[in-house]
Phi, psi and omega in degrees: 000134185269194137229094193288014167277335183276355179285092165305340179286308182320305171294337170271323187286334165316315195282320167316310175301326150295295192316326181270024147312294222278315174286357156286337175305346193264002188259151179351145172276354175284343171233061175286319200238035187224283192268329211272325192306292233283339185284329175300274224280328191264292208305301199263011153293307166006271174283006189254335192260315156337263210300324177290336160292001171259009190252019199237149172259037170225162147307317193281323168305336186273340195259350165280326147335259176347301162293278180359292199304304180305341202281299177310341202255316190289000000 
């Protein structure tokens, strides 16, 4: 078991979720349940699959984690 706050991809991909936070607060209120969710929702998957695989005891689990985070990244 890690600690994925001590993880840099983990702190870029976090910084990265704000950020499309802050700048999504500026787009159309029509596309509140449309571009900015899906855009949201894809951001803070990232560090949430990161941290959760670092909360798992195996290797093959943290590494299915990862993928996952990357499936999101592209």
């Amino acid at each position: 078991m890690q600690n994925f706050k001590e993880l840099k991809v983990w702190e870029k991909s976090h910084q990265i979720t704000l950020d499309i936070y802050k700048v999504s607060a500026c787009f159309p209120k029509e596309e509140t349940y449309g571009l900015t969710n899906q855009l949201r929702r894809a951001a803070a998957s990232i560090p949430a699959n990161i941290a959760e695989g670092c909360g798992k005891n195996s290797q093959p689990d943290l590494a299915n984690f990862l993928k996952y985070s990357l499936r999101f990244s592209e």
